[in-house]
Every structure is written in C-alpha cells, then in structure tokens.
N, C-alpha and C positions, 0 to 999 in steps of 0.2 A: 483899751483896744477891743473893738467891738466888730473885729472881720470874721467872714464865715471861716475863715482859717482857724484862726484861735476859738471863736465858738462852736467851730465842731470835735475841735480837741476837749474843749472840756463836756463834749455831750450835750451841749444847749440847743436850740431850734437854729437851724439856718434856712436861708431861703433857697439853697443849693447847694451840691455838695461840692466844695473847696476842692481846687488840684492845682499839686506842684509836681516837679517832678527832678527826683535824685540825679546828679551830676547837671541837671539843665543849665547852670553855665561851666562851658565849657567845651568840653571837644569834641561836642556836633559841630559846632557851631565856624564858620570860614573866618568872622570877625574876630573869636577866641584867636586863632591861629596866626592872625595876621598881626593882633598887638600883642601877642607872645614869642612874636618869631624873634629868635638868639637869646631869650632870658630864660633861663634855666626854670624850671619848676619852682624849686623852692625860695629863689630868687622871686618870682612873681607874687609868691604868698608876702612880697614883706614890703612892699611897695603900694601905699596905699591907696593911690590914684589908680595903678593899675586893677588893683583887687576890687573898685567900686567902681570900674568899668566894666569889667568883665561880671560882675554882680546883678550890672545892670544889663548886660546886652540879652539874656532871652524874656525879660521883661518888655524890652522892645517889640518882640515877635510873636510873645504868647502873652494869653490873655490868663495869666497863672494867677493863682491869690497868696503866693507867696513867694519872698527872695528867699535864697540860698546861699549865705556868706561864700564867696570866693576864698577858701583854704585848703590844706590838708590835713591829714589828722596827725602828722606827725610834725608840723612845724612846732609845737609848744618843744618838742625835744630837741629840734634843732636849738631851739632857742636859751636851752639851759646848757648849751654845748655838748652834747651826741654828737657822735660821726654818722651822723645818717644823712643820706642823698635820697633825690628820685630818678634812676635810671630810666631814660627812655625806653620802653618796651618792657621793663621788668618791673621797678617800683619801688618801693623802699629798700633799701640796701645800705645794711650796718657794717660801719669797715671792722669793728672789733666787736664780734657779739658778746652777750653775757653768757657768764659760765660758772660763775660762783659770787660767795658771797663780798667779796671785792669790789664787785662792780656795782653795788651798790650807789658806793657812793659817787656814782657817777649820774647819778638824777638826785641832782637836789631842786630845794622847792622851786616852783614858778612864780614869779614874781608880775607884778601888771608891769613893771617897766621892762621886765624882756623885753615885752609885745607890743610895744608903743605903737606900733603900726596897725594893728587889730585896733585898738581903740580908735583910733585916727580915724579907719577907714571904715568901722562902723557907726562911728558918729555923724562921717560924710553922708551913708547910706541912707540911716534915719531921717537924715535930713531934706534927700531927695525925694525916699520912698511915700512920704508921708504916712496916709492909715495904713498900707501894704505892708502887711509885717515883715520883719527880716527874721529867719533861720538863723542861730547860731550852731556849732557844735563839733564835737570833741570825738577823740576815738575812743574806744572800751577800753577797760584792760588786757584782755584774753588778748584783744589782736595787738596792740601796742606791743605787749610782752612777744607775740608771737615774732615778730618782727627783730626786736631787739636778741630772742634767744636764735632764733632759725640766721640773721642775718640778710635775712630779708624774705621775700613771698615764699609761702612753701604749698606744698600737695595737702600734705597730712599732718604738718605741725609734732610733727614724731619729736623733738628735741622738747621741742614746748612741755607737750603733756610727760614727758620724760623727765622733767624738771617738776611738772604737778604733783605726780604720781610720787616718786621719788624722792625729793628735798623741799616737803611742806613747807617748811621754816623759810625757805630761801624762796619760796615760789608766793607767800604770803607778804614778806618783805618787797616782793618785789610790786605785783598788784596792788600793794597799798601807797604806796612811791607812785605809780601811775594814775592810781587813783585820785591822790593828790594832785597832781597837774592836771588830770583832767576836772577837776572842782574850780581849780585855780583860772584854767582856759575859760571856762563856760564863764564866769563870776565877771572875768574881764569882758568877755562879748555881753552877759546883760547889762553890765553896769553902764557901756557906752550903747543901748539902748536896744538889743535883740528881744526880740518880742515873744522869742520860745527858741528850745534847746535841742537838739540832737546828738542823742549817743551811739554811735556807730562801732557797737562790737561786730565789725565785717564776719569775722571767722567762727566766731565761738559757737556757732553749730558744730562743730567739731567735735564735742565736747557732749556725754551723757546728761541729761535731768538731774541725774543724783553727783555728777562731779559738776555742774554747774554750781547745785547747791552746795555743794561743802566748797569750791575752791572761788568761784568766784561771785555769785548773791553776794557775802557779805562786801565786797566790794563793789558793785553796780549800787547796790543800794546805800552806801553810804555816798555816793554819788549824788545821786536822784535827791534822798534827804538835805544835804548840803544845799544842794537848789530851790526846796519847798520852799522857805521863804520869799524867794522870788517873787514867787506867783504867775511864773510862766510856763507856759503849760511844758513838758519834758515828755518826748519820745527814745523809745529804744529802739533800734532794729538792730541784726544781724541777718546773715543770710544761712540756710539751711536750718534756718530755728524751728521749723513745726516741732518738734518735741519737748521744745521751751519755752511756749509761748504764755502759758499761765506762769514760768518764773520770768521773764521780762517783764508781765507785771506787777509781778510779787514785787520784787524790784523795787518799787517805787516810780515805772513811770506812768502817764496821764495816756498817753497813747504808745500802744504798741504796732510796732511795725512790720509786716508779714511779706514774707516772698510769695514767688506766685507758686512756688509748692503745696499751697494750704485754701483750698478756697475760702474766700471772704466768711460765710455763712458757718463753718468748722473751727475755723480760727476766732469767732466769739467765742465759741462756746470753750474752745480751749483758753484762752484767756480768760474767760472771767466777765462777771455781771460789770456793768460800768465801766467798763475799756472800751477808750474811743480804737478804731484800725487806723493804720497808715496804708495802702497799698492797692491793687498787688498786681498790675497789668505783668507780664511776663517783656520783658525788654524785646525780647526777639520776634514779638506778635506785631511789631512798629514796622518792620522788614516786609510782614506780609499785604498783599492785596487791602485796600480802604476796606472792601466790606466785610474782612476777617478780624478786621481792626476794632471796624465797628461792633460786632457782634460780640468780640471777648469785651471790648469796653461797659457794653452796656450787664452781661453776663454780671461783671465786677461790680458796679453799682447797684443792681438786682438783689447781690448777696451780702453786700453793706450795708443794706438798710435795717437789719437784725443788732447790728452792732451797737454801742453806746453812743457812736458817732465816727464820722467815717471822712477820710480825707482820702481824697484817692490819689495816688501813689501810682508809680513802676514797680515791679519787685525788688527792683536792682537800681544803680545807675543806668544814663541812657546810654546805648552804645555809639559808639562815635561815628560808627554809619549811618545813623539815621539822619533823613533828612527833616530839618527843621520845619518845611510845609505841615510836616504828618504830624508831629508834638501841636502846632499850633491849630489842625483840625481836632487834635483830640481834647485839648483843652478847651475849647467852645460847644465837642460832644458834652462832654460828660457835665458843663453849666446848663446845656437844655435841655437834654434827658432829664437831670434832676430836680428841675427845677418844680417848686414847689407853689402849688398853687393856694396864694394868700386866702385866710380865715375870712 
C-alpha cells in the first residue's frame, strides 16, 4: 500500500498531506441517520452490510484518503458477553460494573469468531475501497476500564483511578484482559485487510505522565508490540494528552495523535524525533465562518510540516452539527495548500 495516507504515517515523502477525519462516518451525516433509524447502536456495529455502508457514505462526499471502519470501541465486549449498551445521549453504560477481583472473569479471550461480522464487513470494504486504505481500531485500556469500572461516561473517572491508585493487583489484571481483546480486535480487522490501526485511549488524559507510566505504558505497549509484525502503521490518540505525548510514543505507536490543545509544531517536539502527528484542527473551528476555518486549517498544516510526518486530523471526532459541505471544503483545502511541488 503505497497512499499518502500510509506514507505519511511512516514519515516517507508524499505529494500532499493526507486527511481523514475522526467519527467522519457517522452522525453528521443525514444518510447515517436515515439507514440507522430504529437499529440500535450496537445492533449497527454487527451487521455488516450495514457497517460498509455507512463506511462508505463520507467517502462519497469527501475527498478523504482514508476509510474509517464503522464500529465502536466497545463492541469486542459486547461480543465476549458484557452487559454493556449505548444509550442514546449518554454512551456506553455497564448494567453491572466492576468492583473486584470476581469480575474478572467476566472478560475472557476474544476470539475471531465472536466477530464474524468485522471480518465480513472488512473484507466487503477492501474490496470496494481498493488503494484507499481502510482504518481499523480498538479502544485503549484506561478508557475501556473506565467504562466498565465508572458504569459508564464519567467527569473524572474518580472510581477508575480509585481502583489504579488503590488495588494495583486488580487494576493490572484487569488492563491486561483489555489489552488482550484489544490485540485480539485489531489482529481480526488486519487480517481481513485494514491497512493501519487505531488505538483510541479517549480518556486517559486523565491520568499524570508518571501514573501513565507505571499503570498503563506497560499495557499500550504491548499492544502496539503485538501489532509490529503487521506492518501497518499504528496510531494512538487520546484526548487531553498534551502531557503524554512523548509516552504515546514511547508506546510503541508510528504515529501519534494530538488534540487541538497542543499546537502541531510543540507537539513534535514533545513526542519525539521520528513521530509522524495525526491531527489537530479543533472540532468546533468547523462551526465557524469559511475564512476562520480557513486560516486555523492552514495555521495546522504550517505547523506539521516540522513533524516526522503529518496527517491531518480534527482533535476530536466530528461533531454532529457540522455540515457536511464544510468537511468536504476542508478536505480539498488542506490537498492544495499542501500540495507539493514535484522534483
């Protein structure tokens, strides 16, 4: 695979700089809504006509250089049997959270045949997509846990690091369980053909530098590791990481992924020599006027050219206000702004 997507993740010359953009299929989008309407969320992840429609509908409208598998990051649990849903308006919601070392055994391994339907409907995609890479990707541990210990979305994750802090033993066991599913997810989506991987620790900003590294590095990184022989390239993001952006690549990934907290230019240098960026327009800059748009866009590509390599990104997902016109003017910005004039 030889797209500016994947050769700017590993740092190689492109003729532009590549952009996708977080949650872009999905719920901007009026066609999402309309062949989602009465299937439940987690019902939609597992149906795989559905999931490589909706994979495919901002492909239609943007001129992106990459897909985004259609999932969530907690179906691998639904699928080992969790009681977890997605409440409309709220989001993941654990009917029995964890609370000791019992509940353990309530994640066991993932298997590829849980997920018959991820294989299925990434095998459909590659098939469509052709060169256009597809996205796969998993969630972190910090947030998965956070989820299963809080019971669902929280402020401050106070039970979480309450369990970090507190019952290492149990808070280890449990991150390495999650860690395993999420090796086991990613392995299914390359093996039926994702062309690169995404680890979405949403939350784990949360969390100090020095309790990153003792509680959860050594689980991101045997992640990342797990995947190296792939050979496809592996991003991290979370959101509120400026403080951890040199350990997301310590880590083990190929490209780290920045919110719009950290400008482009700061966030090399806090990451580390040879770290491609992912990011970092600010979602809520999409809301504003074209030529405020314009100006932070170009702002962002200005300051990723310092980088190891640079895919430009939202900081965030998109928010579901935004109108679809604006995504597909900004992805045509940011291909001739950068566009690179041949040797």
């Amino acid at each position: 695979m030889t797209s500016p997507f994947v050769r700017a993740c590993r740092g190689e010359p492109v003729p532009y700089t590549p952009v996708w953009f977080m949650r872009q299929a999905g719920r901007s989008l009026p066609e999402y809504h309309r062949v989602r309407a009465g299937i439940p969320m987690l019902d939609s992840c597992t149906r795989p006509e559905l999931v490589a429609e909706i994979t495919m509908q901002p492909l239609r409208r943007y001129d992106v250089d990459a897909a985004v598998l259609f999932s969530d990051i907690v179906v691998p649990l639904r699928a080992i049997g969790v009681d977890v849903d997605i409440k409309p308006g709220v989001g993941p919601v654990v009917d029995r959270p964890f609370r000791d070392a019992s509940d353990l055994a309530r994640l066991r391994p993932l298997e590829p045949g849980d997920v018959p339907y991820i294989t299925e409907a990434v095998g459909s995609l590659v098939g469509e997509l052709g060169e256009r890479p597809l996205i796969g990707f998993a969630g972190g541990p910090f947030t998965l846990a956070s989820y299963l210990i809080e019971g669902g979305p929280s402020k401050n994750h106070d039970r979480t690091k309450a369990m970090m802090y507190g019952d290492p033993g149990l808070w280890h066991g449990l991150l390495g369980a999650l860690a395993g599913i999420a090796i086991s997810f990613l392995r299914v989506q390359v093996a039926a053909g994702a062309s690169a991987v995404q680890l979405f620790d949403s939350w784990v900003g949360a969390v100090s530098p020095q309790d990153y590294r003792r509680s959860i590095l050594p689980h991101t990184s045997r992640i990342f590791a797990a995947l190296e022989p792939a050979g496809v390239p592996r991003i991290h993001f979370g959101v509120g990481t400026g403080e951890l952006l040199g350990l997301l690549g310590e880590a083990g990934a190929d490209v780290v992924g920045v919110d719009w907290r950290v400008p482009l230019d700061e966030a090399a240098r806090r990451a580390g020599p040879g770290k491609a960026l992912q990011g970092n327009l600010d979602p809520a800059v999409l809301l504003a006027p074209w030529e405020v748009i314009e100006s932070r866009a170009r702002d962002v590509l200005a300051r990723g050219r310092g980088a190891g390599g640079h895919v430009f990104n939202l900081g965030h997902g998109v928010l579901p206000e935004t109108d679809p016109g604006t995504l597909a003017r900004l992805a045509d910005l940011v291909h001739a702004a950068s566009a690179r004039t041949p040797a």
